[in-house]
C-alpha positions as CSV (number, residue, x, y, z in Angstrom):
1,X,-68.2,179.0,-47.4
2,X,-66.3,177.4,-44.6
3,X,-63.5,175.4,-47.2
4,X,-63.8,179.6,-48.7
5,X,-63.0,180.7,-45.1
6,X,-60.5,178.2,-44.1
7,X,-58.2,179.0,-47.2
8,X,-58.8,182.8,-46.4
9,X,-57.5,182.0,-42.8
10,X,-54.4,180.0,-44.6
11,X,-53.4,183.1,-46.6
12,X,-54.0,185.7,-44.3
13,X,-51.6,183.8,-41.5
14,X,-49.3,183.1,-44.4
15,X,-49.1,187.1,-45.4
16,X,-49.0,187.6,-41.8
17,X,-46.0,185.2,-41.2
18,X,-44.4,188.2,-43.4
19,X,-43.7,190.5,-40.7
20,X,-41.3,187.8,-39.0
21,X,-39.7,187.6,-42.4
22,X,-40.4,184.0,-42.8
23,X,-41.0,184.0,-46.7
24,X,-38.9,187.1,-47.7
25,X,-36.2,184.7,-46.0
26,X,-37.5,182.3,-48.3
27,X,-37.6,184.3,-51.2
28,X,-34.0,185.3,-50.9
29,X,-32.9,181.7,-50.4
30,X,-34.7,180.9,-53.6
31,X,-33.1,183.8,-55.4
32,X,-29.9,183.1,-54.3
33,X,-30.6,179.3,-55.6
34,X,-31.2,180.6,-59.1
35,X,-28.6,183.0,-59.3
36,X,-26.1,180.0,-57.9
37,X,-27.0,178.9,-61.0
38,X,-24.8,181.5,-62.7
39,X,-22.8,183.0,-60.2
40,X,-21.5,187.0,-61.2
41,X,-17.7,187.5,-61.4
42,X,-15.9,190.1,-59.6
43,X,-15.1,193.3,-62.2
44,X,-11.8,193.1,-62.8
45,X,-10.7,196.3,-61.4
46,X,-11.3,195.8,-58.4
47,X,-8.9,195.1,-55.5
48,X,-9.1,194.8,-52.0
49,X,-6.2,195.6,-49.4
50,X,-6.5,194.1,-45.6
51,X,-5.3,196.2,-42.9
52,X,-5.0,194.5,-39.6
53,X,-6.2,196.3,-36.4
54,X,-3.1,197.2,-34.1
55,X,-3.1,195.5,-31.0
56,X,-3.8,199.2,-29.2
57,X,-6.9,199.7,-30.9
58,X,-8.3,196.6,-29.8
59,X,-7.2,196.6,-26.4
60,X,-7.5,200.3,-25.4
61,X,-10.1,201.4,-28.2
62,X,-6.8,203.8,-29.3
63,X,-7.6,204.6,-33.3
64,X,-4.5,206.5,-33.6
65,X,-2.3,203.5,-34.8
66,X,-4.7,201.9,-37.1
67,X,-5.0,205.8,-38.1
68,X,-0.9,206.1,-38.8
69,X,-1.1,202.7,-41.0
70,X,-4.2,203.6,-43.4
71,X,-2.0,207.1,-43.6
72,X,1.1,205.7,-44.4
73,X,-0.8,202.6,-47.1
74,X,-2.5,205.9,-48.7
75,X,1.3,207.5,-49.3
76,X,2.5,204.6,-50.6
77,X,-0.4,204.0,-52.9
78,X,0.0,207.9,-53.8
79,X,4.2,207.4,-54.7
80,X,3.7,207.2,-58.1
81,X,0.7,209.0,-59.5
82,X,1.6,206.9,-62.8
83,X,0.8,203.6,-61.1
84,X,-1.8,204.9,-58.5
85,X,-5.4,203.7,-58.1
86,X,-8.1,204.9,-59.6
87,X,-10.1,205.4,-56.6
88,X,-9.8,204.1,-52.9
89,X,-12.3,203.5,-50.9
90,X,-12.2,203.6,-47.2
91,X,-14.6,201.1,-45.4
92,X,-13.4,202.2,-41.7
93,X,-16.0,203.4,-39.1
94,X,-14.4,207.0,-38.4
95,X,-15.8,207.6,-34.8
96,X,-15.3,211.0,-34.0
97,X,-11.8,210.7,-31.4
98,X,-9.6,212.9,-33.4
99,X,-6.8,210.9,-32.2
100,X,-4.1,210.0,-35.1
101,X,-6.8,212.2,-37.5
102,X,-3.8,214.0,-38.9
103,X,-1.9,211.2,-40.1
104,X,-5.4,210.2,-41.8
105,X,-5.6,213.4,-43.7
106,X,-2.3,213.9,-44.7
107,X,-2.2,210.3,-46.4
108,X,-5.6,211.7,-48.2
109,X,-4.2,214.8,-49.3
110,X,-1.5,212.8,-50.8
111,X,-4.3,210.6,-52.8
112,X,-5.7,213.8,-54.2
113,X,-2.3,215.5,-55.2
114,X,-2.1,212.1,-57.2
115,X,-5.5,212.8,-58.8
116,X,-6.9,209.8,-56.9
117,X,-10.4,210.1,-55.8
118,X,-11.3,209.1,-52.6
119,X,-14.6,207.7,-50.6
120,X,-15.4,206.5,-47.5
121,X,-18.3,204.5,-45.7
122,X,-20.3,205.9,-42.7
123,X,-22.2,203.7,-40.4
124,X,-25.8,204.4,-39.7
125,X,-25.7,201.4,-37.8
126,X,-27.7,197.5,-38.1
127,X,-29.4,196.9,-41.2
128,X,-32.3,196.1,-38.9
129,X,-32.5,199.2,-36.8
130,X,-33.8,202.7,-37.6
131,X,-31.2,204.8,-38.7
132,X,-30.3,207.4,-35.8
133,X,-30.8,211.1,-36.9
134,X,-27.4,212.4,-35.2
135,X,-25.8,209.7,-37.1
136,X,-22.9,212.1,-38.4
137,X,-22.2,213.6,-34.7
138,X,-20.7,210.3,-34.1
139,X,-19.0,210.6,-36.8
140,X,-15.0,212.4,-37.3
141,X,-16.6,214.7,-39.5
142,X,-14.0,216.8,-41.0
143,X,-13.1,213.8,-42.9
144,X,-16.7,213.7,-44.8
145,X,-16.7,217.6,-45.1
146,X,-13.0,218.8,-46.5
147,X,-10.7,214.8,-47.3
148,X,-13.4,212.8,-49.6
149,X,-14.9,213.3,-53.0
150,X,-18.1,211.6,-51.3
151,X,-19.6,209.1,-48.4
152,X,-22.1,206.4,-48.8
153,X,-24.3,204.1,-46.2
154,X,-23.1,200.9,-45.9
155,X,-26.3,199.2,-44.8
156,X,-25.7,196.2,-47.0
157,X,-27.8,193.0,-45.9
158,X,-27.5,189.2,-47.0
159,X,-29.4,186.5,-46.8
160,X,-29.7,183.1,-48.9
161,X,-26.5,183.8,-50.7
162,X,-27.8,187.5,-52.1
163,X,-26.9,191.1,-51.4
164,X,-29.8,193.4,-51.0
165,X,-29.6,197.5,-50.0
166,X,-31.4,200.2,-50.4
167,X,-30.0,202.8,-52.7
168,X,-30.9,206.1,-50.5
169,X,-31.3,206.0,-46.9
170,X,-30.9,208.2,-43.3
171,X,-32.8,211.4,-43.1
172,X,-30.7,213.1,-45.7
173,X,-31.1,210.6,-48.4
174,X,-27.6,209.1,-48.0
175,X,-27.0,207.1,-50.9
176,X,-25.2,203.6,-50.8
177,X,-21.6,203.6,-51.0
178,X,-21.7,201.5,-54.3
179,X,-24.3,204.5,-55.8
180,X,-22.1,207.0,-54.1
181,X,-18.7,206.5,-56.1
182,X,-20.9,207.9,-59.1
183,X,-20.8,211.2,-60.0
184,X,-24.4,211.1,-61.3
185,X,-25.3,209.5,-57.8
186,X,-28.6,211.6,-57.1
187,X,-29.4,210.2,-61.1
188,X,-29.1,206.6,-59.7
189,X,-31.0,206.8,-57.2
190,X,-34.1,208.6,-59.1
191,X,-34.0,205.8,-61.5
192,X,-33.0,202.6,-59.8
193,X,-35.1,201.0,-57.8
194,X,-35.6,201.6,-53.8
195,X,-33.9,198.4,-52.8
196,X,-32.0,196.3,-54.9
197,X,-31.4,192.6,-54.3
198,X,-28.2,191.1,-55.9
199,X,-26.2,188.0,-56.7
200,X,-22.7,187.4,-54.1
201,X,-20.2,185.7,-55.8
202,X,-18.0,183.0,-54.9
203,X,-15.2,184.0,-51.7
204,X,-12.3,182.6,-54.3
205,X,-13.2,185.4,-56.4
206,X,-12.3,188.3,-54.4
207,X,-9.5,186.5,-52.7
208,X,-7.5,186.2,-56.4
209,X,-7.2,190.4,-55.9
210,X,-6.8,190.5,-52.1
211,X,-3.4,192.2,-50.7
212,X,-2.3,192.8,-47.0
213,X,-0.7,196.2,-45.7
214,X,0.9,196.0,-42.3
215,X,3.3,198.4,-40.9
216,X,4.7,195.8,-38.4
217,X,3.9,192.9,-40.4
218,X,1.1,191.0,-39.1
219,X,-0.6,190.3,-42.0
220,X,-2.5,187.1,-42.2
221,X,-0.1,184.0,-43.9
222,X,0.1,183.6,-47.5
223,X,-1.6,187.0,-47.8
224,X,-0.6,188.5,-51.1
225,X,2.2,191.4,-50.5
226,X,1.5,195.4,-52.4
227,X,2.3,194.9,-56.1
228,X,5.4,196.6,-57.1
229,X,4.0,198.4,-59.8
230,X,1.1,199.6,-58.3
231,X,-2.4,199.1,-58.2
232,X,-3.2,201.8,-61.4
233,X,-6.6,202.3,-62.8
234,X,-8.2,199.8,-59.9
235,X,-10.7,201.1,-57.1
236,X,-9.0,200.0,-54.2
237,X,-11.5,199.0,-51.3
238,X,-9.3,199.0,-47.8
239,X,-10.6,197.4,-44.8
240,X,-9.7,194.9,-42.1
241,X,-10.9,191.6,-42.9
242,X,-10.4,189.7,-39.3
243,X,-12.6,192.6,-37.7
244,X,-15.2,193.6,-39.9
245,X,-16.9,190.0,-40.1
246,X,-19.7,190.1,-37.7
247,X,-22.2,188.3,-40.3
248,X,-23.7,184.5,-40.1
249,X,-21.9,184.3,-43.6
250,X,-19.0,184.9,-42.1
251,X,-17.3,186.5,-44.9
252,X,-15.5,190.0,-44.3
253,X,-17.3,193.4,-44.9
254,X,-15.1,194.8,-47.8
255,X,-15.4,191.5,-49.3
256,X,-19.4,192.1,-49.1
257,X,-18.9,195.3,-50.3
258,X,-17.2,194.9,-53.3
259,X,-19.6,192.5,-54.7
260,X,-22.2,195.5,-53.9
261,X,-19.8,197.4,-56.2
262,X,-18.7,195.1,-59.1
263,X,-22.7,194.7,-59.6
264,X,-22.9,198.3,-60.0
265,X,-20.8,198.8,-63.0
266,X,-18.8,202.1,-63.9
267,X,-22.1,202.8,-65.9
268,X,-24.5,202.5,-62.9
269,X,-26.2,199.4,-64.5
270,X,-26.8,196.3,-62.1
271,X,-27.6,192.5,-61.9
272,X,-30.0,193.3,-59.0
273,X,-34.0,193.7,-59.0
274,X,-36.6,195.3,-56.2
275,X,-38.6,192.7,-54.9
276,X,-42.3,193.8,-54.8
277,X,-42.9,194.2,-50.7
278,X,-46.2,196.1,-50.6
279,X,-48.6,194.1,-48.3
280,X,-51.8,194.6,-50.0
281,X,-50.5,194.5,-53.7
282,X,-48.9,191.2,-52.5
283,X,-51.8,189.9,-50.7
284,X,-53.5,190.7,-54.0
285,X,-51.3,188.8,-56.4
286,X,-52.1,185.8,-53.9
287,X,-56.0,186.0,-54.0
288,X,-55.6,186.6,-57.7
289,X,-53.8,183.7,-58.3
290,X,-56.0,181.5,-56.1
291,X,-58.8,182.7,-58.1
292,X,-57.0,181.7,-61.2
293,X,-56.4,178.5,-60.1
294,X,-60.2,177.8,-58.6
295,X,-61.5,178.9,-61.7
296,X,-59.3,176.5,-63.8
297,X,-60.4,173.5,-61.2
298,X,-63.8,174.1,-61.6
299,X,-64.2,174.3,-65.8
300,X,-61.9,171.2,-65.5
301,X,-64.0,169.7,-62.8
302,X,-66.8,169.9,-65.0
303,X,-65.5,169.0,-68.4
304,X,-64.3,165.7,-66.3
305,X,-67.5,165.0,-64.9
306,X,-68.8,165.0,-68.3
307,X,-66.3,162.7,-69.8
308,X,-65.6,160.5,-67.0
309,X,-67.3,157.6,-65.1
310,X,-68.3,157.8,-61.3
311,X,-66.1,155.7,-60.4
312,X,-63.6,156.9,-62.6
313,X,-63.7,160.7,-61.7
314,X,-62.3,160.8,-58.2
315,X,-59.1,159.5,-59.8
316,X,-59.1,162.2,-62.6
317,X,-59.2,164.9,-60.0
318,X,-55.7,165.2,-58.8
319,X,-54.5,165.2,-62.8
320,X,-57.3,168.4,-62.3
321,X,-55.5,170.0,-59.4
322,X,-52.2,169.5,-61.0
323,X,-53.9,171.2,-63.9
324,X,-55.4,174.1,-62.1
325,X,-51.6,174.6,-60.3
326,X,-50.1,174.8,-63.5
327,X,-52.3,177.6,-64.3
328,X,-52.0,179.7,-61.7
329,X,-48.1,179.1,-61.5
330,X,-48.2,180.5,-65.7
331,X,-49.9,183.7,-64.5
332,X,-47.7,184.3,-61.8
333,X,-44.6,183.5,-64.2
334,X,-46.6,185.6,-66.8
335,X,-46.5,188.4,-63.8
336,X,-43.2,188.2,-63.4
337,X,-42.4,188.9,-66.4
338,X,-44.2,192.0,-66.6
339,X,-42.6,192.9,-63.2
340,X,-39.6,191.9,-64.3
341,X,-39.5,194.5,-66.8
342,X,-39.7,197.0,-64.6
343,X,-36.9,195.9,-62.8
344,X,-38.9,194.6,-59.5
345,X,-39.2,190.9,-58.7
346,X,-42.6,189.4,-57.7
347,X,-42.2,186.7,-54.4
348,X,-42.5,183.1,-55.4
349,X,-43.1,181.9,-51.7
350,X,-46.6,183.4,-50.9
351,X,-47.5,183.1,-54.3
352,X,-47.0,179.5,-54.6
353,X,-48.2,179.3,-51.3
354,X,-51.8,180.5,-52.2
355,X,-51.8,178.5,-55.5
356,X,-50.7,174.8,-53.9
357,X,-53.4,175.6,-51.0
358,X,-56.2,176.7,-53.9
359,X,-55.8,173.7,-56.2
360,X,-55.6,171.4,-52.8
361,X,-58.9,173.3,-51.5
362,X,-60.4,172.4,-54.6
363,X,-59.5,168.8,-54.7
364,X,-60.7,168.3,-51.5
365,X,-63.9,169.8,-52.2
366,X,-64.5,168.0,-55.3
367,X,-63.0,164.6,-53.7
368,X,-65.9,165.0,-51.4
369,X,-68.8,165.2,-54.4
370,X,-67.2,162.8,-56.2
371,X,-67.4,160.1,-53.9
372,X,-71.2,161.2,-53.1
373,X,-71.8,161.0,-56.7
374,X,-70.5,157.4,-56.6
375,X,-72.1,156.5,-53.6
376,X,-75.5,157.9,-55.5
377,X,-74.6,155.7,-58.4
378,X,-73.8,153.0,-56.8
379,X,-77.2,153.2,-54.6
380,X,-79.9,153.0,-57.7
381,X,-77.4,150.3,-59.0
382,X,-78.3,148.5,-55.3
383,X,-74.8,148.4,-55.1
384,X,-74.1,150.0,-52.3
385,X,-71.5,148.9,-50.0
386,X,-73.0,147.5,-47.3
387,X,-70.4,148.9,-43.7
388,X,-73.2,148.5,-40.8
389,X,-75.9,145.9,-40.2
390,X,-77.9,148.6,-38.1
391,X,-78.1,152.3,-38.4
392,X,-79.4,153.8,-35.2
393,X,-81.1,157.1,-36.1
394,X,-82.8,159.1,-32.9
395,X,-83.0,163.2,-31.5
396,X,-80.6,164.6,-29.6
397,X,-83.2,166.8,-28.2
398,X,-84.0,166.8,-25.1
399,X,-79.8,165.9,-24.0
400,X,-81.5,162.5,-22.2
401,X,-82.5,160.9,-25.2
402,X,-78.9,160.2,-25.9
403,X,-78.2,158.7,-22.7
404,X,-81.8,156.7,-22.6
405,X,-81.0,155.5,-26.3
406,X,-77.5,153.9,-25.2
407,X,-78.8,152.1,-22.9
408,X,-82.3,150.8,-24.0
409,X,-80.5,150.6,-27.9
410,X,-77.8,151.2,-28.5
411,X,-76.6,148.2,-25.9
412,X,-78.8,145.5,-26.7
413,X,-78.6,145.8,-30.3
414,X,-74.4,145.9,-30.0
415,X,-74.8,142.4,-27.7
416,X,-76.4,140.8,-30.5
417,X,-74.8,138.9,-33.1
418,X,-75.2,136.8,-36.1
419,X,-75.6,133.3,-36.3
420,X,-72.1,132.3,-36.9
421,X,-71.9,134.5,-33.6
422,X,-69.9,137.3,-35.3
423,X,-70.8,140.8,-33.6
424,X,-73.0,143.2,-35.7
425,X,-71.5,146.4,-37.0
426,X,-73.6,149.6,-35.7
427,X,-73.9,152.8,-36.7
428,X,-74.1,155.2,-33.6
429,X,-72.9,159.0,-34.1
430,X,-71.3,159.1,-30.9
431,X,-68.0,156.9,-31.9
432,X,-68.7,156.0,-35.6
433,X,-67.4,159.5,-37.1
434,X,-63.8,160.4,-36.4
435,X,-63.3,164.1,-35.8
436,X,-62.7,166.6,-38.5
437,X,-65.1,164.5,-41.0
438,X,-67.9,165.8,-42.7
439,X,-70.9,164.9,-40.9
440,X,-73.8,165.4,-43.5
441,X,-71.5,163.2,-45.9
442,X,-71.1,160.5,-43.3
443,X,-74.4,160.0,-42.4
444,X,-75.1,159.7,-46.1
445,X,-73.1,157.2,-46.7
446,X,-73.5,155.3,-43.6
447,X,-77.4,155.3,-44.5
448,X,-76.7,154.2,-47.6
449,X,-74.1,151.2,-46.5
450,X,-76.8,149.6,-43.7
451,X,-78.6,146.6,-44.0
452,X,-81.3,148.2,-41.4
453,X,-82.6,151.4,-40.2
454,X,-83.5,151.2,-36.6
455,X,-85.5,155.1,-35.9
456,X,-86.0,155.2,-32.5
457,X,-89.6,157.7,-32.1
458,X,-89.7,160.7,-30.2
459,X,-92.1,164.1,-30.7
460,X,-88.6,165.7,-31.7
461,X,-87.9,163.0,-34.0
462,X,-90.9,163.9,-36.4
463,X,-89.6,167.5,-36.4
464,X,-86.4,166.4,-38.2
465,X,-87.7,164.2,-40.3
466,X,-86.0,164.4,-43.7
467,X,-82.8,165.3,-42.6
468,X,-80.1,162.7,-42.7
469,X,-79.2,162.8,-39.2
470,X,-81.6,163.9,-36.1
C-alpha cells in the first residue's frame, strides 16, 4: 500500500502541476515538435499589408492620422473594383475616440461600393484574463454596427510553435475572427471544437505576400511596395507589424493571424484539434493507463519468475518494465486514435507521466522480491553472502536499552578484531541502514549475511520474538 500511495501522491501533484500550466506547456511544445515535422503553408490568397503608426499616435495617443492612412490604403485598394480584394480585414484596436473616424468610414464605404467585404478584429483583451462584459463600450462602435460585414475576437494564443483559440468567446458568443469571415459562422462554431490548437508556419512564408502602405513613406526597408494591378480575389489582412508584436515569439499579430486564417480554409475545415482538458477525464486516462501498465508488469513478472533463475530474474525485470511501458503507451496511442477521430487530442505529458512512474513502481517493487527470493535461494544453498561477523539483535523498548546496549555491546564487540587484527564488521540498526531503505528487507538480509547472532535478553525481547528486528 505505501509504493500504491506513493505513486498516487506522484500523479495527483503531477495533475495538480496542471493549473500552473506546466504540462499543457509541454503538450504544446510537443505538438508543435510534430507538426515541425510538416510545417502548413500559407493559402495562397492571402496577403498582408503593414501600416506604420504615425509618429502622432504614438506620441500623443492621436488615432486620427493612423485613421486618415487606413482610409486613404482602403480607397486605393477600392480604385478598381476589377483588381480589388476579395475581402480586407482590419486587425486595428478601434478605441472609441471618434477622432479621424470619418476618414475610416468613408475609405470603408468605398470597399463596399467595390463589392469588397470587410471585417475587423475587436479586443476583449489578454488571452489570460477574463473577458470584460462592457468590452464593446470601449470600443468605436459605429464601426462594428453600420461599416463591417462582421467582427471577430482576436484572442489567439501560442505556445511551443502552435496556435490555439477558442472559436466562440465574450458574453455574447463572439466568434474568432478566422470563424467570423464565414458566412455560416454560427455553423462553425456548433460543429468545430471549443478550442482549436493549430500548426504556425514558417515567418518566410507570410513575408513572400507582405506589402507596406505609408502615406509619408516610412515603411520599413526592402518592404515590398502595393502591386500595380491590385490585390484581386485575395483577403487582405492590414495591420502594423512594428506595433502589434507584444508576444515572446516575437512575430507580428497579423502575421499570427493569418496563419489562424489560412488553417481555416474558405470551407471552414482546419488542421487544428481540441486537446482533451477536463481534469477528472484526464486524471482518469492517467490511472487507466497506470493500471494497464501494472497489470502487464505483473502477468510478465510472473511468467518470468517461472521461466527464469533467481539469480537470473532481477536482470529480466527491466526488459519487464520496458514491456509493461510499451503497453500502456499502445493504449494511450490506441486512445488517441479514438480521440483523434473526434477531432480532440488526448495530452501525451501526464499520460506518459503516469505510465514511466507505473512500470518504474513496479520494477522497484519486484526488484525488491527478487533479490529476497535470491537471498532465500542462496540461504538453503548455505551460500549466503556472508557482510557482518556479528549481528547485534536487542528491544528498543524501554528507550534505555539502546543506550545500555551501545555501551555494554555494541562497544566491546566493535574493539574486537580478528587474529590478523582486522576489525570485525557489525551489524547495529542504528548506522548500518541508510535512510529510505527498506527496513524489514535489510534486517533479512543482514541476518542472513552474519557469521553470528549476538541477542542481547530482555522481558521485551521475548515479546518480539519471531520478528526479524526487535
Amino acid at each position: 500500500m505505501k509504493h500504491v500511495a506513493l505513486y498516487a501522491l506522484a500523479v495527483l501533484l503531477a495533475a495538480a502541476s496542471g493549473l500552473f500550466g506546466v504540462w499543457q506547456s509541454a503538450d504544446l511544445w510537443l505538438f508543435g515538435r510534430v507538426q515541425a515535422l510538416d510545417l502548413p503553408k500559407l493559402a495562397p490568397d492571402i496577403a498582408l499589408i503593414d501600416v506604420p503608426y504615425p509618429p502622432e499616435f504614438k506620441t500623443q495617443d492621436n488615432p486620427e492620422p493612423l485613421r486618415r492612412a487606413l482610409g486613404a490604403l482602403m480607397q486605393e485598394l477600392a480604385r478598381d473594383p476589377a483588381h480589388a480584394p476579395r475581402e480586407v480585414i482590419l486587425d486595428f484596436y478601434f478605441f472609441k475616440n471618434p477622432a479621424g473616424a470619418e476618414a475610416l468610414y468613408a475609405g470603408l464605404e468605398a470597399l463596399r461600393r467595390a463589392r469588397v467585404r470587410t471585417f475587423a478584429t475587436v479586443s476583449f483583451g489578454d488571452a489570460s484574463q477574463p473577458v470584460n462584459p462592457g468590452y464593446l463600450a470601449e470600443h468605436l462602435s459605429e464601426l462594428y454596427a453600420r461599416h463591417v460585414v462582421n467582427f471577430g475576437h482576436t484572442r489567439i494564443a501560442h505556445a511551443g510553435g502552435v496556435l490555439w483559440y477558442d472559436v466562440s468567446d465574450g458574453p455574447d458568443n463572439r466568434p474568432a475572427l478566422p470563424v467570423a469571415l464565414h458566412d455560416n459562422a454560427q455553423e462553425l462554431i456548433d460543429r468545430l471544437p471549443r478550442r482549436l490548437v493549430s500548426p504556425l508556419g514558417d515567418a518566410s512564408e507570410t513575408r513572400a505576400v507582405t506589402y507596406c502602405y505609408s502615406q509619408e513613406g516610412r515603411c520599413a526597408k526592402g518592404a515590398l511596395p502595393l502591386p500595380a494591378g491590385g490585390l484581386r480575389d485575395k483577403r487582405v489582412i492590414i495591420g502594423s507589424f512594428a506595433e502589434d508584436r507584444q508576444n515572446p515569439l516575437d512575430r507580428p499579430g497579423p502575421e499570427l493571424l493569418a496563419w489562424a486564417v489560412s488553417d481555416l480554409s474558405a470551407q471552414g475545415s482546419s488542421r487544428g484539434v481540441a486537446p482533451l482538458t477536463q481534469p477528472l477525464a484526464l486524471l482518469g486516462v492517467a490511472l487507466l493507463l497506470a493500471l494497464v501498465t501494472a497489470l502487464t508488469f505483473y502477468f510478465g513478472y510472473r511468467l518470468a519468475r517461472r521461466v527464469s533463475t533467481p539469480a537470473a530474474l532481477p536482470r529480466r525485470l527491466i526488459g519487464v518494465a520496458l514491456a509493461a511501458a510499451v503497453a500502456g503507451l499502445l493504449v494511450w496511442a490506441a486512445l488517441c486514435g479514438l480521440l483523434y477521430a473526434q477531432r480532440m487530442a488526448l495530452p501525451a505529458v501526464l499520460a506518459w507521466f503516469s505510465v514511466l512512474a507505473a512500470a518504474a513502481l513496479c520494477w522497484h517493487r519486484a526488484q525488491g522480491a527478487a533479490a529476497d527470493a535470491l537471498y532465500v535461494a542462496r540461504a538453503a544453498e548455505e551460500a549466503a553472502p556472508v557482510q557482518y561477523d556479528v549481528f547485534v539483535s536487542y528491544a528498543h523498548q524501554p528507550p534505555a536499552n539502546t543506550a545500555w546496549v551501545k555501551q555494554h555491546v555494541h562497544a566491546p564487540v566493535l574493539a574486537a578484531t580478528h587474529a590478523d587484527g582486522t576489525p570485525l564488521k557489525v551489524f547495529f540498526d542504528e548506522g548500518s541502514i541508510g535512510g529510505g531503505r527498506d527496513w524489514k528487507r535489510e534486517i533479512d538480509r543482514a541476518i542472513a549475511g552474519s557469521r553470528v547472532f549476538l541477542p542481547v535478553y530482555t522481558p521485551r525481547y521475548f515479546e518480539k520474538i519471531g520478528r526479524a528486528h526487535v
